[in-house]
N, C-alpha and C positions, 0 to 999 in steps of 0.2 A: 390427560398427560400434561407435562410441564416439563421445560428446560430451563436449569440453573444454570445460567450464562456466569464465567470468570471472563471480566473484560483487561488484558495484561497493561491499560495504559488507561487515562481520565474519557470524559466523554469525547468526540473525535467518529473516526472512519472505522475505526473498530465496532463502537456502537451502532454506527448507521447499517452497519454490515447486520449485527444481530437481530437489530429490531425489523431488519428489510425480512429477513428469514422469520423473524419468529411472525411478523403479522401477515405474511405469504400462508404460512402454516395455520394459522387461525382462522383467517381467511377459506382457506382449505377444507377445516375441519378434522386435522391433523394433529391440533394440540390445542390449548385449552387455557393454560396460563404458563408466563415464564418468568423468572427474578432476574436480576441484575448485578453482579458485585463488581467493582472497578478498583483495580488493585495495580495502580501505578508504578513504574520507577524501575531504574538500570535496564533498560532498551528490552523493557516487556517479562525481562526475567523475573524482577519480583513476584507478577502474577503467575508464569510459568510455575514457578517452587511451590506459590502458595495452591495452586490449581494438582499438584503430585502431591498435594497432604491429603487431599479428600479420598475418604475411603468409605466406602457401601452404600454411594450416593451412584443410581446406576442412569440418573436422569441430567447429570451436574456436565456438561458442556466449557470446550474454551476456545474464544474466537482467534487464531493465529494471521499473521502475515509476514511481508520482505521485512518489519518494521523489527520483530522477533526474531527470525532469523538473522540478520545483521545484527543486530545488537547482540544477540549473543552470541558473536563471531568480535564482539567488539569486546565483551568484558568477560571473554575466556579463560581468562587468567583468574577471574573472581566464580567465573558462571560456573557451579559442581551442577547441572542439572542438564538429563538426556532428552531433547525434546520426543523423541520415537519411544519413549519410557511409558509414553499416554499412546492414546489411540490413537490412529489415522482417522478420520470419518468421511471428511468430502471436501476439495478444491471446489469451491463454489463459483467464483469470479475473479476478471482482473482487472484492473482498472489505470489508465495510463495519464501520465501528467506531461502540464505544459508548461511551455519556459517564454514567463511575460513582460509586457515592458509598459508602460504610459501609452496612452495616444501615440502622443505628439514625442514619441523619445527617437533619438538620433539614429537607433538601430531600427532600420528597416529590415534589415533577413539577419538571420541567426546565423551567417556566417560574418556580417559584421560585428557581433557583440562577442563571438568566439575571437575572431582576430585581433578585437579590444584588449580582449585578459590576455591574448598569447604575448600583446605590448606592454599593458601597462600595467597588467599582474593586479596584485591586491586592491589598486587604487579602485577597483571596479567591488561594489559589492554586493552579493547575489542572496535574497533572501529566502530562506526555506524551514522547512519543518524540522525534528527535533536531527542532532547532531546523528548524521549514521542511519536517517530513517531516509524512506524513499527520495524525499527529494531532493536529499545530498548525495546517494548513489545515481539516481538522476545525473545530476549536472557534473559530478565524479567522471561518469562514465561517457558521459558526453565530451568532459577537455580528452579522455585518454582515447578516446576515438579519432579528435582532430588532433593525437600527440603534440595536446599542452601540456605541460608540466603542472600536474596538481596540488602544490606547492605556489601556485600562481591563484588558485584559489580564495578569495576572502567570503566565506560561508558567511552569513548571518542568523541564526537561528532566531525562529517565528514559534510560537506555539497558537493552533487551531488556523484562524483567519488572519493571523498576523504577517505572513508574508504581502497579502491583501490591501493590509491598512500600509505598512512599511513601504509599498511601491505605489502606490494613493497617494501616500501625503510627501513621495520625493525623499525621504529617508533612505531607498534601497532604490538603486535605480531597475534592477533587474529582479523578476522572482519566478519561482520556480513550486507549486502546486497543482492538485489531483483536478483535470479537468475541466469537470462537472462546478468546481468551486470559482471559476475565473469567467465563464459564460454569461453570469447579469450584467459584469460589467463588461465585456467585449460589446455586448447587446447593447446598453448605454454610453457605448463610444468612451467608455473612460480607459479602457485597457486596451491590448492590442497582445496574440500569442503569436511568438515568432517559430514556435515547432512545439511538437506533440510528439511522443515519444510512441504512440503506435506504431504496429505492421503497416494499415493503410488508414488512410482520410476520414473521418467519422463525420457521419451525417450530422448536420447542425453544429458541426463546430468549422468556423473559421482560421483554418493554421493547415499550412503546409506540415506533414511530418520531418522528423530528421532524415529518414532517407531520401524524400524528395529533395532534401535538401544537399547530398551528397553525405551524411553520415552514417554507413552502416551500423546502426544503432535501433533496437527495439528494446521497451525497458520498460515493466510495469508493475503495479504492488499487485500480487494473488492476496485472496483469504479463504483462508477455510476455516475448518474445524475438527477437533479434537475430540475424545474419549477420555475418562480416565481408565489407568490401566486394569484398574479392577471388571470394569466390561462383561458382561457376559457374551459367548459367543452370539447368542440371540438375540439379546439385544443389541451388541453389534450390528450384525447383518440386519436387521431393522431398524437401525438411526440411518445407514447410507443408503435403505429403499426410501426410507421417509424423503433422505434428500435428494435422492434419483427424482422421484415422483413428482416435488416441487419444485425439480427444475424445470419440469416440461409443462407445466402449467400456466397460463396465459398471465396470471397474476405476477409469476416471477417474472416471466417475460418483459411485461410491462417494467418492472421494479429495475431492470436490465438497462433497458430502454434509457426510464429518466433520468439515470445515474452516469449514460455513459460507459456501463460496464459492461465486458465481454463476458461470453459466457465459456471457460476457460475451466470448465466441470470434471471432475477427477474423484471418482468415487472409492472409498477403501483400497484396496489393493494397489490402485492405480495413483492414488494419493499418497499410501507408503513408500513406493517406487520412488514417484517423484521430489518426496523427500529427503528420501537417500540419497539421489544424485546431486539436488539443489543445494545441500546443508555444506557439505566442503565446496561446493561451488564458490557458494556467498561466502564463506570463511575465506580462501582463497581470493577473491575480487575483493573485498571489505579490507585486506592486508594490500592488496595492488594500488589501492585507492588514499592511503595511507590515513587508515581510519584506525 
């Protein structure tokens, strides 16, 4: 067996999502080989439309996330495409970001660099991933939680590790990415995270959360996966045992572990469910946030 992965954006956390499953699954002896196609552009929607053309391809898969849902909560007006048009398969993981700074930078707790922008607004610039993807509904949701006006906002868009380099070399004073990505340098004293947008504290990382820090706030990117809608019912219901199966396997466990990812699993039904409610959710927050 083999899955024809549609990846809706370049290489990135989408892929690291596929390839963590597809070599879980190999590993396994689940599956056997998979392809790749990476179909970039307008907040995941291109891949979206292109992934609704395929037809009598009962093995052809598509990796979704917050990055897809918000973006096309962003380009609504352009977006004709139903994402529930495909299949539900399985919420696999969730994965939460941190909001970082230099060593040596002036903000010690993250309500000092929050009270910075509620003063001095744009002069402060915050760098993160693509316009409208997790790490600007991140720090979005974070001024509207301490009622900053997010209009005070100066976004910097990064693409891959560039939030990284831009708070490195003192170009961005503050940055805002997944994790798992900012941990070599915390370890190397070159960074420092002033909150983590998790429920509670994660082992091996260094960072108060926003609620410890007085922010009721929990805010993280899901991924799953898709079907196309031509599906059969049995094969259906055999892509989400496949991926029941592989969740409880010591290998994904692991794959969990190194990533920093929770395990935030929602299979068929319960994946449909939860994307009905999520989808005017994030339409709704993505318009509050003025994206």
């Amino acid at each position: 067996t083999t899955i024809d992965w549609t990846v809706p954006a370049g290489p990135g956390g989408y892929s690291a999502t596929t390839e963590a499953i597809s070599k879980t699954l190999i590993a396994e002896g689940l599956l056997t080989s998979t392809t790749t196609d990476f179909k970039p552009g307008a907040g995941g929607t291109t891949g979206l439309a292109h992934f609704q053309t395929i037809k009598g391809k009962q093995n052809a898969a598509l990796i979704i996330g917050i990055a897809l849902t918000g973006g096309m909560a962003q380009v609504a007006n352009k977006n004709t495409s139903d994402l529930l048009a495909s299949v539900p398969i399985a919420r696999v993981m969730r994965e939460y970001n941190a909001i970082f700074v230099p060593a040596n930078s002036k903000y010690k707790t993250l309500n000092q660099f929050v009270n910075d922008v509620n003063t001095n607004g744009r002069a402060i610039a915050v760098s993160g991933g693509n316009v409208g993807g997790v790490d600007h509904q991140v720090i979005g949701a974070l001024l509207k939680t301490a009622n900053v006006p997010i209009s005070k906002l100066n976004y910097v868009v990064g693409t891959g590790s560039e939030p990284l380099t831009k708070v490195l070399s003192g170009a961005a004073p503050v940055g805002v990415i997944g994790i798992v990505d900012v941990l070599p340098y915390v370890a190397d004293n070159r960074l420092r995270i002033l909150g983590i947008s998790s429920p509670k504290p994660i082992a091996g990382v260094k960072g108060k959360t926003f609620i410890q820090q007085g922010y009721n706030l929990v805010y993280g990117n899901w991924r799953g996966v898709m079907a196309p809608a031509d599906i059969s019912e049995a094969n259906r219901l055999n892509f989400v045992k496949v991926m029941d199966v592989m969740r409880s396997t010591d290998t994904w466990k692991q794959v969990l572990a190194t990533n920093k990812w929770y395990d935030e699993f929602a299979g068929g039904k319960d994946f449909n469910a939860f994307l009905k409610t999520h989808i005017p959710e994030i339409k709704a927050f993505i318009a509050e946030i003025g994206l």
